[in-house]
BASE-364173 format. One record per residue (C-alpha): x, y, z; residue in three letters; residue number from 1. Coordinates in Angstrom, 2 decimals, always signed. Example, Ala and Ser with C-alpha at 12.3 -4.5 7.8 and 13.67 -1.06 7.14 Angstrom:
u: +12.30	v: -4.50	w: +7.80	residuo: ALA	num: 1
u: +13.67	v: -1.06	w: +7.14	residuo: SER	num: 2
! end
This chain:
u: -15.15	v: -20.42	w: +1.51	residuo: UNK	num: 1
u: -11.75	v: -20.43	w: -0.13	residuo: UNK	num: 2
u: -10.35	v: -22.99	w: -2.92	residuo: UNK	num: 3
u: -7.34	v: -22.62	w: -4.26	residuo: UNK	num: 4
u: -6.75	v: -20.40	w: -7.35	residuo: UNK	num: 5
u: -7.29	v: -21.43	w: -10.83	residuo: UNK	num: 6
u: -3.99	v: -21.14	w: -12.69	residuo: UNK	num: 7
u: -5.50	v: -18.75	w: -15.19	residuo: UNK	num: 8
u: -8.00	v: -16.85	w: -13.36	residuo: UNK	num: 9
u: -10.30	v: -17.10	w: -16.40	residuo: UNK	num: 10
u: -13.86	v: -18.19	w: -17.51	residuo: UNK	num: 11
u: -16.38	v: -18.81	w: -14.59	residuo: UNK	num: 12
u: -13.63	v: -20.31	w: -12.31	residuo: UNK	num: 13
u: -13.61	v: -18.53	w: -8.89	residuo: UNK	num: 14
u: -11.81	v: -18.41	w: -5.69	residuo: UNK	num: 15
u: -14.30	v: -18.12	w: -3.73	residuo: UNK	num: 16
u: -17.41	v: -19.79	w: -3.94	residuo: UNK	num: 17
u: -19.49	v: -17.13	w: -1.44	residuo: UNK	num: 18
u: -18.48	v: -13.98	w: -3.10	residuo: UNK	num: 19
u: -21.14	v: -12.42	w: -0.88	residuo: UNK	num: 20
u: -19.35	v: -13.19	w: +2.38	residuo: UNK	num: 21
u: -16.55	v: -12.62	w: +0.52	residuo: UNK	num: 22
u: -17.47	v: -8.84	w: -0.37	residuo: UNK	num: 23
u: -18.65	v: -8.95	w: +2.87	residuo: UNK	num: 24
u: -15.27	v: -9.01	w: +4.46	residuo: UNK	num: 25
u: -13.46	v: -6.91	w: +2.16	residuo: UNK	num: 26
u: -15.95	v: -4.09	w: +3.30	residuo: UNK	num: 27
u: -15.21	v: -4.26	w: +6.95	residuo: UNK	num: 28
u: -11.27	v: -4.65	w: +6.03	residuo: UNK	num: 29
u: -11.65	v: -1.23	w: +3.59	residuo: UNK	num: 30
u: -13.38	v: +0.74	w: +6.83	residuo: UNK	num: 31
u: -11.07	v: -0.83	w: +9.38	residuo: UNK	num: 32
u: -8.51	v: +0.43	w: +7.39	residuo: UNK	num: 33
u: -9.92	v: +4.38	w: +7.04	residuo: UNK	num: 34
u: -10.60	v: +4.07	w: +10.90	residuo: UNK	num: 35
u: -7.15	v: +3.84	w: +11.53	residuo: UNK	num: 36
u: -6.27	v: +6.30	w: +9.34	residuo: UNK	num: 37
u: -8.30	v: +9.31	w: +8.88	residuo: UNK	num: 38
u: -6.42	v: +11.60	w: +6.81	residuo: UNK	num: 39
u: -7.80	v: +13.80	w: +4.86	residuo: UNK	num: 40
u: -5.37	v: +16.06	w: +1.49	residuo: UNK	num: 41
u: -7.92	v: +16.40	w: -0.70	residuo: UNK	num: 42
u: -6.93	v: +16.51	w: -3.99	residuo: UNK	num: 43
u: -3.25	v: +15.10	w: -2.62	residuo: UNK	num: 44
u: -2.06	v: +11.65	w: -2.03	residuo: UNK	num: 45
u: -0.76	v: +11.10	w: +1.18	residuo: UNK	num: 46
u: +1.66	v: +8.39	w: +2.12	residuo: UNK	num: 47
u: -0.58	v: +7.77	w: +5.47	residuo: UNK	num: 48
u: -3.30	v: +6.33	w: +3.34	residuo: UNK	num: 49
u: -2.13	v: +3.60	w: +2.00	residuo: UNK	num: 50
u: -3.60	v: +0.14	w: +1.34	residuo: UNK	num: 51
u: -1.71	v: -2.77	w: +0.78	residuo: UNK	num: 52
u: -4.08	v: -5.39	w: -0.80	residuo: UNK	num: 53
u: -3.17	v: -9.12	w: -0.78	residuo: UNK	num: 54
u: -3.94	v: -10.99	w: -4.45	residuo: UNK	num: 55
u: -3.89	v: -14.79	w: -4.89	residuo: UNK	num: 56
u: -3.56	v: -13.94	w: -8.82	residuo: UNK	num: 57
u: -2.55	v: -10.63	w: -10.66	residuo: UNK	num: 58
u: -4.65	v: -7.61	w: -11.00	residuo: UNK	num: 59
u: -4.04	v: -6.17	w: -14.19	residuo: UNK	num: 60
u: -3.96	v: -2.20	w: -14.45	residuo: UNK	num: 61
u: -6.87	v: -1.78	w: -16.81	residuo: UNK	num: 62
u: -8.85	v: -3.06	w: -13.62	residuo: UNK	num: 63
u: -7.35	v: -1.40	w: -11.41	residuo: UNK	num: 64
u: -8.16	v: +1.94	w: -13.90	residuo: UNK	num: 65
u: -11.36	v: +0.84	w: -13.96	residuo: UNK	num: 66
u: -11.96	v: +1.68	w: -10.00	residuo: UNK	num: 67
u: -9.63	v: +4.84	w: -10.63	residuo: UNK	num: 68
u: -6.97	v: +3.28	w: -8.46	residuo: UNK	num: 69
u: -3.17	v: +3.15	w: -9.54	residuo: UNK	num: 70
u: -0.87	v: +0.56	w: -8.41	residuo: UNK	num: 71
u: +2.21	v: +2.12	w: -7.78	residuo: UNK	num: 72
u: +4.43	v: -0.70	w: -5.83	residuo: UNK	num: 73
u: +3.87	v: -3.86	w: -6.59	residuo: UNK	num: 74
u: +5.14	v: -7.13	w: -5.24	residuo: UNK	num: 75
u: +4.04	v: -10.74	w: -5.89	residuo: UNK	num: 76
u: +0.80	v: -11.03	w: -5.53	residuo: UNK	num: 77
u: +0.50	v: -7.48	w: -3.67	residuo: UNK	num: 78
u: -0.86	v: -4.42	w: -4.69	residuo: UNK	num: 79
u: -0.16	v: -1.35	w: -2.85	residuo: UNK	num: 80
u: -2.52	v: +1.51	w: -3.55	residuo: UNK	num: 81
u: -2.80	v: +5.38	w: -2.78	residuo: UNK	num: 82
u: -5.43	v: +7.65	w: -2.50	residuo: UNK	num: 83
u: -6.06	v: +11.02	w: -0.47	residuo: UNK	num: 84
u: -9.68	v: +10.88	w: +0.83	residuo: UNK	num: 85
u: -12.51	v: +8.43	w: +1.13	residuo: UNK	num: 86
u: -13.79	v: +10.04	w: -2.25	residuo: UNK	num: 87
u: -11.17	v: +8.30	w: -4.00	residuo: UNK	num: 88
u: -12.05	v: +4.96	w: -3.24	residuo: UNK	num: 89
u: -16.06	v: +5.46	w: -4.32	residuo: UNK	num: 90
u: -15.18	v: +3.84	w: -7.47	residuo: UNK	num: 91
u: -13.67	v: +0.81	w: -5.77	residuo: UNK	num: 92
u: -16.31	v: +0.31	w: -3.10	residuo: UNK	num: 93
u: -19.05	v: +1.07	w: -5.50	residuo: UNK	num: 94
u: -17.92	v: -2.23	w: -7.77	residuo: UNK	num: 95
u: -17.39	v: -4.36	w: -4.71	residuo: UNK	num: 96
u: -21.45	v: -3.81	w: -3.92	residuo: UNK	num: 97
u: -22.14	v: -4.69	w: -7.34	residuo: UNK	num: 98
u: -19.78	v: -7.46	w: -6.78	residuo: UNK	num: 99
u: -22.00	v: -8.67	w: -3.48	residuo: UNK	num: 100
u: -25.35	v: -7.96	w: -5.16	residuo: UNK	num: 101
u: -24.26	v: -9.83	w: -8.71	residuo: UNK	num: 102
u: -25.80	v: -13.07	w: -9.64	residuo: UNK	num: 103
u: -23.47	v: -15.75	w: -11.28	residuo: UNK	num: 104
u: -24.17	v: -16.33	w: -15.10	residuo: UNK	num: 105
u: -24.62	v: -19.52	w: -16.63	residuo: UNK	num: 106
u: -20.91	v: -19.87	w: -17.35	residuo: UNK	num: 107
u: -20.24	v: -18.80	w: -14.09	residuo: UNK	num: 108
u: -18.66	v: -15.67	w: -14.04	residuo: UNK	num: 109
u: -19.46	v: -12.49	w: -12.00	residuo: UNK	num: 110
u: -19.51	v: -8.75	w: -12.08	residuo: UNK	num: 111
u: -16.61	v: -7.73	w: -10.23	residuo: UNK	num: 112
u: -15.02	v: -11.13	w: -9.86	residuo: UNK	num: 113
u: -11.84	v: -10.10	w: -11.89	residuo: UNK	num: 114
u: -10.76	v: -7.62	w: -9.30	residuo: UNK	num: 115
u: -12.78	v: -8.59	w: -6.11	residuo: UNK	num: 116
u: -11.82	v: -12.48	w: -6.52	residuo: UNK	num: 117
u: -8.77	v: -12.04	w: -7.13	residuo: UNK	num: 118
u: -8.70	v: -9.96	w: -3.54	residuo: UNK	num: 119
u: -7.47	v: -12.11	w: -0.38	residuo: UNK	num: 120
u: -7.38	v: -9.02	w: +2.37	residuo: UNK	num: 121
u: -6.91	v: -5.57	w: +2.27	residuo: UNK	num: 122
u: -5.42	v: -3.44	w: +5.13	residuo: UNK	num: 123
u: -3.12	v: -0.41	w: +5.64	residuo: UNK	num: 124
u: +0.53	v: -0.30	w: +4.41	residuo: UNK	num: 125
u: +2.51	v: -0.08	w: +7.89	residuo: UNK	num: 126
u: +5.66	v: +0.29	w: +8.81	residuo: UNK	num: 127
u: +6.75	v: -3.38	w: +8.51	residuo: UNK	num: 128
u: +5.60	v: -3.55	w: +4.74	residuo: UNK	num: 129
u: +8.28	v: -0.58	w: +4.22	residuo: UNK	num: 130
u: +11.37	v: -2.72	w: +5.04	residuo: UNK	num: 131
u: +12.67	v: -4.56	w: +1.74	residuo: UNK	num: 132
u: +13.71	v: -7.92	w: +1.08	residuo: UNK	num: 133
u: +17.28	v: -6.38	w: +0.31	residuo: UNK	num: 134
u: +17.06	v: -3.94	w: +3.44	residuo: UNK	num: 135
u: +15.67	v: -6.95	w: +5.69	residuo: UNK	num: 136
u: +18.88	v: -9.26	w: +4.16	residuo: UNK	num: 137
u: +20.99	v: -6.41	w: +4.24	residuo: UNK	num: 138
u: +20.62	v: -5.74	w: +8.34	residuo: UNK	num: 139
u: +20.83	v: -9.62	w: +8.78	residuo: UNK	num: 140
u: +24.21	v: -9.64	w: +7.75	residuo: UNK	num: 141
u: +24.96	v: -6.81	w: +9.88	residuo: UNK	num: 142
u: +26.94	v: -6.79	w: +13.31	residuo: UNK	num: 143
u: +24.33	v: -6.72	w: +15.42	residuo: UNK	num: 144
u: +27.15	v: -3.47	w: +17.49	residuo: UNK	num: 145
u: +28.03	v: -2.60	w: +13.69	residuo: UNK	num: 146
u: +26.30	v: +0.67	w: +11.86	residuo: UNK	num: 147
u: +23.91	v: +0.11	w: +8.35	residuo: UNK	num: 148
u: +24.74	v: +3.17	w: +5.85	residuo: UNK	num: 149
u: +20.86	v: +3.53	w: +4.20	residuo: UNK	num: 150
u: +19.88	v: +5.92	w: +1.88	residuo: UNK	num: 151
u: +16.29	v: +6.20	w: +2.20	residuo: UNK	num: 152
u: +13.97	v: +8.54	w: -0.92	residuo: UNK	num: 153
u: +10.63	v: +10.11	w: +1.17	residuo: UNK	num: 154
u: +7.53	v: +10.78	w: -0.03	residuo: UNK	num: 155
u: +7.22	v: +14.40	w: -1.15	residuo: UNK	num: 156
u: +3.72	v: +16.02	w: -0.17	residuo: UNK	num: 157
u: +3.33	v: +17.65	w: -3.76	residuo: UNK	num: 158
u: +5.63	v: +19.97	w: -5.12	residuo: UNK	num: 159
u: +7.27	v: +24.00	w: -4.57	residuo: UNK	num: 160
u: +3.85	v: +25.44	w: -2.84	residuo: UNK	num: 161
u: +4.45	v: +22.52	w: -0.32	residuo: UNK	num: 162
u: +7.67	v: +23.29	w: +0.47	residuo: UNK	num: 163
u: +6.07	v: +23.68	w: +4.45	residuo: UNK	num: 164
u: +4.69	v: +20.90	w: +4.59	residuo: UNK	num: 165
u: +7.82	v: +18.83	w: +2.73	residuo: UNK	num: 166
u: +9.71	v: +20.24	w: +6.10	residuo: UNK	num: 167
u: +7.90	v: +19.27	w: +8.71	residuo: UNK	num: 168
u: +7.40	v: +15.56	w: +7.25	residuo: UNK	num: 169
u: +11.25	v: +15.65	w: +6.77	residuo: UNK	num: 170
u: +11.54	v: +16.48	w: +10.31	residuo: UNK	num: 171
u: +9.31	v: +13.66	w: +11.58	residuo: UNK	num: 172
u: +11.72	v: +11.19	w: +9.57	residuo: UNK	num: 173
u: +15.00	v: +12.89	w: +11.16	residuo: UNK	num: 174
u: +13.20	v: +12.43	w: +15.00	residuo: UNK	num: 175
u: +12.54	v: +8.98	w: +14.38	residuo: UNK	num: 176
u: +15.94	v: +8.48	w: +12.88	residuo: UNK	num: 177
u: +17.69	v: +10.43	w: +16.14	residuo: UNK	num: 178
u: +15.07	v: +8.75	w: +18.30	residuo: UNK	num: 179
u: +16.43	v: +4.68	w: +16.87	residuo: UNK	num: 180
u: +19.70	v: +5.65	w: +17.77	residuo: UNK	num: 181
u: +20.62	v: +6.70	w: +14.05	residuo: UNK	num: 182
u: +22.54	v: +9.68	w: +12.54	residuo: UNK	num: 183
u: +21.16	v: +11.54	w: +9.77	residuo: UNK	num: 184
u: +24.34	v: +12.15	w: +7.77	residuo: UNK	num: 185
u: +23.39	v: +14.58	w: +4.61	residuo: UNK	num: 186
u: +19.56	v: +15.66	w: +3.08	residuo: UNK	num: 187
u: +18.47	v: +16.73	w: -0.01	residuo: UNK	num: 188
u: +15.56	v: +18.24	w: -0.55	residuo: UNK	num: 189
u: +14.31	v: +19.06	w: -4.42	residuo: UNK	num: 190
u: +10.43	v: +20.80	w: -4.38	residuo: UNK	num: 191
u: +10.51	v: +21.23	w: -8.05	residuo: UNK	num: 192
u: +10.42	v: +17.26	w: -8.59	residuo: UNK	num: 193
u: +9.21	v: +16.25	w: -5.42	residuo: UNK	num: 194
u: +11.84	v: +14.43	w: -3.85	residuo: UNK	num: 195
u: +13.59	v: +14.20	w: -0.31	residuo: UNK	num: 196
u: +16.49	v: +12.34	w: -0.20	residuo: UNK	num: 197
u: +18.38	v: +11.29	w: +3.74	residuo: UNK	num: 198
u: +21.53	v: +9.05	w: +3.57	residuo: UNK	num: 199
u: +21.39	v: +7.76	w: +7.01	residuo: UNK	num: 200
u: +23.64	v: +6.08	w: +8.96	residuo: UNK	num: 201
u: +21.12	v: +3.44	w: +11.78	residuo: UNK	num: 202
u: +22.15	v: +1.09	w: +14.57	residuo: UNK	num: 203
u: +21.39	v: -2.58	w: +13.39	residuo: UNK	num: 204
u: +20.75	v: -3.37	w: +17.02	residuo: UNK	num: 205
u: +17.62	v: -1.70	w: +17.30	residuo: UNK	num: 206
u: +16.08	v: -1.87	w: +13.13	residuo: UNK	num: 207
u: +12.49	v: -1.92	w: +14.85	residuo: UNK	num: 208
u: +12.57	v: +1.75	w: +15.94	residuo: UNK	num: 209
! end
């Protein structure tokens, strides 16, 4: 069952009442998500494995350290966290099943309860969650016949030694781009400090592809 957040998130005050269901369903959501996703860099974060986790109240990053997770975009009351394999996320599911197993103190409060509680649904980061408030305003006030000049920063797979592997993800970009109608107008590629950088020129008619 869910009540609606205490203002300060503090004390024995909870969210949800049955944090067992609760941990329950946060474990199916974590391996729904890896189902969908299998990738596997060890040792490499990879911008296919990412979880966006909804929060009724902020996380704070000394919790989020605690499960050796780093919160590297986030919105109100999201979270959106990387990782490269399964292995990174021990830390995380290994608190939420001392979260289920934990018994409530006299006060109230629970092991786990300032992360897991604070946890609405977690799920992968798709391609929706990528368009911007400014981007989704910005093609709004578009023609829908007119043309959107974007420039759009990609995820660099590491640095110099994978320079291969920077190519062929900026080449999937630059067929999606071609494929939606768009124009790929100049790219910039640094492997040094990991960046790949397209100004792109897309047809507002079609912003889905």
């Amino acid at each position: 069952m869910r009540k609606k957040p205490p203002p300060g998130g503090g004390g024995g005050s909870r969210t949800y009442e049955d944090h067992k269901a609760h941990a329950e369903v946060i474990s199916k959501q974590v391996d729904a998500a890896l189902a969908e996703r299998s990738v596997e860099r060890p040792g490499k974060v990879d911008p296919r494995a990412i979880l966006l986790i909804k929060l009724n109240r902020p996380v704070s990053d000394s919790v989020w350290a605690a499960v050796d997770l780093v919160e590297f975009d986030g919105r109100a009351l999201e979270a959106t966290v990387a990782f490269s394999t399964r292995v990174d996320l021990s830390a995380f599911l290994e608190r939420l099943a001392k979260y289920r197993a934990a018994v409530p103190s006299k006060k109230g409060s629970l092991v786990g309860a300032d992360l897991f509680d604070r946890i609405d649904t977690v799920r992968f980061y798709g391609p929706g969650d990528r368009i911007s408030p400014r981007l989704a305003t910005a093609i709004a006030a578009t023609p829908a016949s007119g043309v959107l000049d974007v420039d759009v920063e990609l995820w660099h797979p590491g640095g110099a030694d994978d320079a291969d592997e920077a190519r062929a993800w900026s080449e999937i970009v630059r067929d999606a781009v071609t494929a939606g109608d768009g124009t790929v107008v100049d790219w910039y590629t640094n492997h040094e400090v990991g960046v790949l950088l397209g100004p792109l020129l897309g047809s507002v008619s079609q912003p889905a592809k």
